[in-house]
Structures are given as C-alpha cells and as structure tokens.
C-alpha positions as CSV (number, residue, x, y, z in Angstrom):
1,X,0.0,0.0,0.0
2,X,2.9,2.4,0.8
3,X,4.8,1.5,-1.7
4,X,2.0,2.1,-4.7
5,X,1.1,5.7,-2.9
6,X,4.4,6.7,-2.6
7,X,5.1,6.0,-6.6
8,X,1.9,7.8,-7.1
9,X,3.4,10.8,-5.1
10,X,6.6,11.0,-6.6
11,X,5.3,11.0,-10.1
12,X,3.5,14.1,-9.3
13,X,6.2,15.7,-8.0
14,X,8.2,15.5,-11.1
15,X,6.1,18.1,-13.0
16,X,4.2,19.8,-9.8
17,X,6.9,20.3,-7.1
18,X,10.3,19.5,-9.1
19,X,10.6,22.1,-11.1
20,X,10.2,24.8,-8.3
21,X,12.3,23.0,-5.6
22,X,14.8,22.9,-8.5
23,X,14.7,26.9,-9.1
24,X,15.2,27.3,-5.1
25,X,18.7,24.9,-5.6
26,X,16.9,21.9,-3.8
27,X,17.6,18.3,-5.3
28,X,15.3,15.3,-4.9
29,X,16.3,11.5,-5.9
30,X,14.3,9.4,-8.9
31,X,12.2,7.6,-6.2
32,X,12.6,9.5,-3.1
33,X,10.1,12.2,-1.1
34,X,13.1,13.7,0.1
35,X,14.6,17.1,-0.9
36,X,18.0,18.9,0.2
37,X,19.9,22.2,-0.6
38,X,23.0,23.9,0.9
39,X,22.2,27.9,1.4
40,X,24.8,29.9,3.0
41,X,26.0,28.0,6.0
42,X,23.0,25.7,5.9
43,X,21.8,22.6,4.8
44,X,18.5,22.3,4.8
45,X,15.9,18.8,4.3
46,X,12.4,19.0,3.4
47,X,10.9,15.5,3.8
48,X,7.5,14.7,2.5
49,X,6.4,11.9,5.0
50,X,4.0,9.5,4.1
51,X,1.7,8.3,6.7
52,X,-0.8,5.2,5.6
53,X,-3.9,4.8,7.4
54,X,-3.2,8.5,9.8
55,X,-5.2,7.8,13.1
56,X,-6.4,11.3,12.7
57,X,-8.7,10.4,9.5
58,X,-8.9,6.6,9.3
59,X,-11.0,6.7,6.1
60,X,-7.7,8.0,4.4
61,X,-5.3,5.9,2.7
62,X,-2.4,7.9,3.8
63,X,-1.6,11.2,5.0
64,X,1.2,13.5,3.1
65,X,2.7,15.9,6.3
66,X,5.9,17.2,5.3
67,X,8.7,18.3,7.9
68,X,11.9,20.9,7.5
69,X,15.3,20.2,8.5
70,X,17.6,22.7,8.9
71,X,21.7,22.0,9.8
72,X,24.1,24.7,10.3
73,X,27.3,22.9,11.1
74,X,29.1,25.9,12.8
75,X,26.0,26.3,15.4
76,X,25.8,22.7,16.0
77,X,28.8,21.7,16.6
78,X,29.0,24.4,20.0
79,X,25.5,22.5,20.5
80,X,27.0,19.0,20.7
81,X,30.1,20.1,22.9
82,X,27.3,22.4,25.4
83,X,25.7,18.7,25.9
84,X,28.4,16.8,25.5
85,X,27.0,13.1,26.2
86,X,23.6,14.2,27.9
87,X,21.5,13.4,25.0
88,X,18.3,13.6,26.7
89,X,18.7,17.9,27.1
90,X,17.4,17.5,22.9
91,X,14.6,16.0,23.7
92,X,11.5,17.3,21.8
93,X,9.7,18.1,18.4
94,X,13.2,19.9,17.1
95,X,16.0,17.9,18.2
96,X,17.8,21.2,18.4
97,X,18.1,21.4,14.2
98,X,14.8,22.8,13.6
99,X,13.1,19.8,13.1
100,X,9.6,20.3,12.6
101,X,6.6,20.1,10.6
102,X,6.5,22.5,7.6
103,X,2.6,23.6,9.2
104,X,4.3,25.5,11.8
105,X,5.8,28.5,9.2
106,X,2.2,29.2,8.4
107,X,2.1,30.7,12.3
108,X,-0.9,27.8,12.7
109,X,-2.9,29.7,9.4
110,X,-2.7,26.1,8.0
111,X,-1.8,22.4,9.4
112,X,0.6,22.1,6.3
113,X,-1.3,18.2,5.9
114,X,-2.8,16.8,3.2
115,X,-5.1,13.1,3.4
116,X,-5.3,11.1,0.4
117,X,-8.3,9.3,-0.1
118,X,-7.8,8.3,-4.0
119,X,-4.6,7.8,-6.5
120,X,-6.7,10.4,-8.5
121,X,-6.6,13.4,-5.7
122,X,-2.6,13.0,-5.2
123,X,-2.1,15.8,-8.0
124,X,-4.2,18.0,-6.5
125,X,-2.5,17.1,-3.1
126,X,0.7,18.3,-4.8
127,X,-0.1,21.2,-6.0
128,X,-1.8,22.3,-3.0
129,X,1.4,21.6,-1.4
130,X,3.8,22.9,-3.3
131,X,1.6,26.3,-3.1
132,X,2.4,26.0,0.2
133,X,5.5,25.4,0.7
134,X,6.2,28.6,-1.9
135,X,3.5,30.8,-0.1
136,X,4.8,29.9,4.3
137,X,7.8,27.7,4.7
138,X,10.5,28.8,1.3
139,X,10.5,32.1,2.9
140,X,11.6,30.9,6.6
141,X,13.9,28.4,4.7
142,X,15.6,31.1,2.8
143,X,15.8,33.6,6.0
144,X,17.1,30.5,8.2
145,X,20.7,29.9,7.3
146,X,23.5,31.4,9.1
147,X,24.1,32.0,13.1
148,X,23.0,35.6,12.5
149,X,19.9,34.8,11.5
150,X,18.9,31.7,14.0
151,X,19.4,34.9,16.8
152,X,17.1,37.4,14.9
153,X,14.5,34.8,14.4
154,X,14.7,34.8,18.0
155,X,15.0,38.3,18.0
156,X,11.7,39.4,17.0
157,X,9.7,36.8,17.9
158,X,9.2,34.5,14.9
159,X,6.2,32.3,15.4
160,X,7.1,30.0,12.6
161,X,10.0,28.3,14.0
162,X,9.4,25.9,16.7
163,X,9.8,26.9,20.5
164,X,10.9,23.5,22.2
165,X,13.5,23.5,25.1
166,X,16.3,21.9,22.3
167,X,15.9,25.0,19.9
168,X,16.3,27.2,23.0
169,X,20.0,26.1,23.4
170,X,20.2,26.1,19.3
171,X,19.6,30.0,19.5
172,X,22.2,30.2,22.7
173,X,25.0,28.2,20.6
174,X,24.0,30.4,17.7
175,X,24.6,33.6,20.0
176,X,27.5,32.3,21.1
177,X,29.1,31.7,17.5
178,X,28.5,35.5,16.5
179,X,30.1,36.7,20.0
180,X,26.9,37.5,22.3
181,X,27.2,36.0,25.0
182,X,24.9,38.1,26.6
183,X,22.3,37.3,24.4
184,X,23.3,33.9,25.0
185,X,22.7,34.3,28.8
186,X,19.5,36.1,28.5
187,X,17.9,33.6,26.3
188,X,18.7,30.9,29.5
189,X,17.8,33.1,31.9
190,X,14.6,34.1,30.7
191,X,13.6,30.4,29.6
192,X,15.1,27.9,31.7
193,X,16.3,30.3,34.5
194,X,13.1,28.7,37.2
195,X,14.7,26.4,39.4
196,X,13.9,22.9,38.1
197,X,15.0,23.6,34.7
198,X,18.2,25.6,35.9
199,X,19.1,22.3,37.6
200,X,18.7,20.2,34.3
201,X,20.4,22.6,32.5
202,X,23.1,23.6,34.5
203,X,25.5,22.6,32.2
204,X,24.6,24.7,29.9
205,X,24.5,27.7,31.9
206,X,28.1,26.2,33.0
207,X,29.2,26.4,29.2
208,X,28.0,29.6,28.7
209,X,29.6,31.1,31.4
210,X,33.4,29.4,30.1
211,X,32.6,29.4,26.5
212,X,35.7,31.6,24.9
C-alpha cells in the first residue's frame, strides 16, 4: 500500500513540485520524497512523509505531512560540545536542528497536511502543497541559514519556528558563535532560568559562562 502511494506521489512531483524545488537549488532522488539544498551555511531537508492509514482520518489511505530540516554545522557543533554526552537535554519536536513540521511556518494559518483518499486526488494534493510550501515555509527556509539569522528569528519573535527547550540552546549556541554571549545568557535566563530547569540545564549555563 505504501509503496503504490508513494510511486503515485513521486510521479507528481516530477512536474508539480520538481521544477520549483529545482529553481530554489533543492535536489530530490528518482524515487525519493526527500529534498535537500545547501544555502549559505545551511543545509537544509524537506521530507515529505508519508503516513498510511493517519489515526487522525482513518478513512484516508495515507496522509502526506511534510517536515523541515535545517543543519548549520558551525552552530551545531557548539550544541554538541554544550551537551556533550547528555542526549536527553534534545529531547522534543526539534531535536535542536529545527526539526519540525512544515505547518508551523504558516504561524498555525494552516496544518501544512494533506489526506489522500484516492490515486486520482494525489495531484491536487501536490499542488496544493507545493503552493504552500512557496507561499509559508520557502521564505523561513531562505531567511534560516546562518548563526546571525537563527538569533534574529529569535529576536523578533518568529512564530514560525518551533519553540521546544532543544531550539532554546540552538539560539544560545547560535549567539555564542556571533560573540553575544549576553544574548546567550539572556535567552537561559529568561527560559530555563526557574529552578527545576536551571538544575537540568546547568550545564549549559556552566558552558556559557566558560565558552571563549
């Protein structure tokens, strides 16, 4: 069942999504629902998931729900040494590299999920996707690819991006690569600065306070 919806899907993608993904410098394999581009120092993912029977519309043969990647090598790699071997300090939706549905960049205006009920609808589900993807989550994608711009997302209060406790140390590492710190410290204070979290995440108010 998968398998014959997801050759359905990637058909349609070859003259509905291809061809726009392709003028935005993203690449997608023969038989794969997966996307990637490198954009300044970025690499970014869009992966159009397939879910078969979604328990949120049973009468659907599969649901199409599409998530965002986004890897910025400099930025991570002060993220991996702030938590060093304490894995579970990423737990949540993001995984502390913007992982996340694409339906958040439409600031909840639209799930960003498409049900397919018939073989027939799948190129309207396409379209209405790539429409999408062009109209809310391209522009986070191409304003989401450096240090500098991780911190003003933050910075004025982006409602697009995902606010989980692992993108909250993303945005400190970020702050930390462009040299403010005290950006750095604010962002902890003001988010896991109560007690209890303070005490989970004291090693990362530890690394602040030595980083450089």
């Amino acid at each position: 069942m998968k398998s014959d919806i997801k050759l359905c899907v990637t058909e349609n993608l070859k003259g509905h999504l291809d061809p726009y993904m392709g003028a935005k410098g993203f690449t997608r394999g023969s038989n794969s629902l997966f996307y990637k581009r490198k954009i300044g120092d970025a690499a970014q993912k869009l992966d159009l998931r397939l879910e078969v029977h979604p328990k949120d519309q049973p009468t659907a043969s599969a649901a199409l729900y599409p998530f965002m990647q986004i890897d910025i090598p400099t930025v991570d790699d002060v993220l991996q040494d702030m938590i060093g071997d304490d894995l579970g300090l990423l737990e949540g939706v993001t995984a502390g590299v913007t992982r996340q549905p694409i339906g958040f960049t439409s600031a909840k205006a639209d799930p960003g999920r498409w049900y397919i009920y018939q073989r027939d609808s799948v190129e309207e589900i396409v379209r209405e996707a790539r429409a999408f993807i062009e109209r809310w989550t391209m522009p986070v994608l191409d304003n989401y690819a450096s240090p500098e711009q991780v911190v003003a997302a933050d910075e004025e209060g982006d409602e697009r991006l995902a606010r989980d406790r692992a993108q909250t140390m993303r945005i400190v590492a970020a702050a930390l690569v462009i040299g403010r710190k005290d950006y750095a410290r604010e962002v902890l204070e003001k988010r896991l600065g109560a007690p209890g979290a303070r005490r989970r995440f004291q090693r990362v108010f530890e690394y602040v306070e030595r980083y450089r």
